[in-house]
N, C-alpha and C positions, 0 to 999 in steps of 0.2 A: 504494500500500500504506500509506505514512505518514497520508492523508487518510482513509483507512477506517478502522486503528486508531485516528485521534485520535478517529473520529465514535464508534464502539464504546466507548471511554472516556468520554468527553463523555456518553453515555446511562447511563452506569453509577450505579445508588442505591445510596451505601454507605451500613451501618446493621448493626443487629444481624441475623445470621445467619434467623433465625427469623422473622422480622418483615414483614408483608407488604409490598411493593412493592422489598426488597431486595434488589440482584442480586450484590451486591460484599460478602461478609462480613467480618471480621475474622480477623486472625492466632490462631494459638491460644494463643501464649504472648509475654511481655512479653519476654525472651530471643530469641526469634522474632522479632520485631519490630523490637529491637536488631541480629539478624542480617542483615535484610533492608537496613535501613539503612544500615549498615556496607558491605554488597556497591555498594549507590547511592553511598556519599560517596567511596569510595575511586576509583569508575567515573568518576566527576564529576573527580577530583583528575588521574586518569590522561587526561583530554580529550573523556569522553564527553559528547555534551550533549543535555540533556533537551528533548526535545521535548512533551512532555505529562508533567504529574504532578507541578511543581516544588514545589507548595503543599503542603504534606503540614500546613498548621497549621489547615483548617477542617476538621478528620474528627471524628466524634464524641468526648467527652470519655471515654466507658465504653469501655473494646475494643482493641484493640492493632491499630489500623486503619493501612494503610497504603497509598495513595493508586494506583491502579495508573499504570505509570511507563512508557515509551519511551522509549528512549536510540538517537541517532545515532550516527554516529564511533566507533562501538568498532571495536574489533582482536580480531579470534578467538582472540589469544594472551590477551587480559588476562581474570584472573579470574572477572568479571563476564559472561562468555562460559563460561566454563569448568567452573565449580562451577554446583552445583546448591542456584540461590537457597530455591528451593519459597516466592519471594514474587511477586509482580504484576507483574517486572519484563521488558517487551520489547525485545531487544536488538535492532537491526538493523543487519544487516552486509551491504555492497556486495558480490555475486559476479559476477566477471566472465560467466561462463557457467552454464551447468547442468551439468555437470561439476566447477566449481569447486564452486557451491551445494552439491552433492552430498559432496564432499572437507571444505568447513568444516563442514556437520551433522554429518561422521562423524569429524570430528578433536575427539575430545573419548576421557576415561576413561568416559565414562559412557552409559549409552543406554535412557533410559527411556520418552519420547514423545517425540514431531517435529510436524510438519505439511506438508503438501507446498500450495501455493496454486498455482491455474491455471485457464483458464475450459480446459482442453482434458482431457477425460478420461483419453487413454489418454497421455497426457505426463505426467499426474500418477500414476497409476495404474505406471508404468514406473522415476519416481522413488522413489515411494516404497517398493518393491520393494527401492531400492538404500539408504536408509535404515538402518542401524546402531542401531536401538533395540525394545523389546519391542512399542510400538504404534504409530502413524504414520495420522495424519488427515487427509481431502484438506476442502481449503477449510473446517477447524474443525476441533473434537477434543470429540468425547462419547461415550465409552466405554460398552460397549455393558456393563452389569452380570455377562450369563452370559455374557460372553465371556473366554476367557482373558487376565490383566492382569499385567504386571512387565515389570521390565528387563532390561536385558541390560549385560555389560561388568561396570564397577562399581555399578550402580542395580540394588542387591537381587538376591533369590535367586530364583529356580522364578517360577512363576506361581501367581496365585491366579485363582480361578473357573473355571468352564467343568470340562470332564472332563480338562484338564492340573492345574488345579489342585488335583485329586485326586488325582494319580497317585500322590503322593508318601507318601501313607495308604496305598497299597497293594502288598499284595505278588502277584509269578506266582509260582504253582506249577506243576510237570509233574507228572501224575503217570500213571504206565502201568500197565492193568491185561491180565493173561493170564490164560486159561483152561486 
């Protein structure tokens, strides 16, 4: 798994958003960027270590870019696990089993997307089932536009898209008519 995401980073063009050959955009805000940071130094201070992403000083000079990151050695307890970065950063944590796997995705307040990885379908297909968040992707995550999208827990309210994400514009009526 570590070999894959580093090769998937390693391929990554960062650059401006818009720009042809881009894969990697920038943060949206300099505050954002700041945050992102923040979650990586503190990860760094508490033991975690970087396995891909240390460099963060060749990224474009324009953009609030920030390098996308891997980290070992975390601990499910520590922040950088917990909170919800919304920057480039992969945590990986050792589970002893699939049942454990299953108990660290869902020990969190928050449950907005997951991934489940496995060359076996109906293992992934089973897991992710048990999953605790609004969408859950087997081997990647690309959400499908008309399909229902949000969180669950503390990540956001309802859904949007799809005919759930309407529901919430509409009202039922009964109404009975006699002759």
């Amino acid at each position: 798994m570590v070999q894959a995401l580093t090769a998937w980073a390693q391929e990554q063009q960062i650059g401006p958003a818009l720009a042809d050959g881009t894969t990697f955009g920038p943060l949206g805000t300099r505050q954002h960027r700041e945050r992102v940071l923040g979650f990586l130094d503190r990860a760094v201070k508490q033991g975690a270590e970087i396995i891909f992403g240390d460099d963060q000083s060749l990224l474009p000079s324009q953009g609030f870019f920030v390098n996308p990151v891997i980290l070992a050695g975390v601990d499910n307890g520590w922040e950088i696990a917990q909170e919800e970065t919304f920057g480039p950063i992969v945590t990986l944590i050792a589970a002893r089993d699939e049942e454990h796997a299953i108990e660290l995705a869902n020990d969190s307040r928050y449950g907005l997307a997951g991934t489940v990885w496995t060359s076996d379908p109906q293992r992934a297909l089973s897991v992710a089932r048990r999953i605790e968040a609004g969408s859950v992707g087997i081997n990647g995550f690309r959400p499908d536009l008309g399909a229902p999208f949000g969180g669950i827990k503390q990540s956001g309210q309802g859904r949007e898209n799809g005919p759930e994400g309407l529901r919430c514009y509409l009202r039922s009526d009964s109404i009975y008519a006699f002759r």
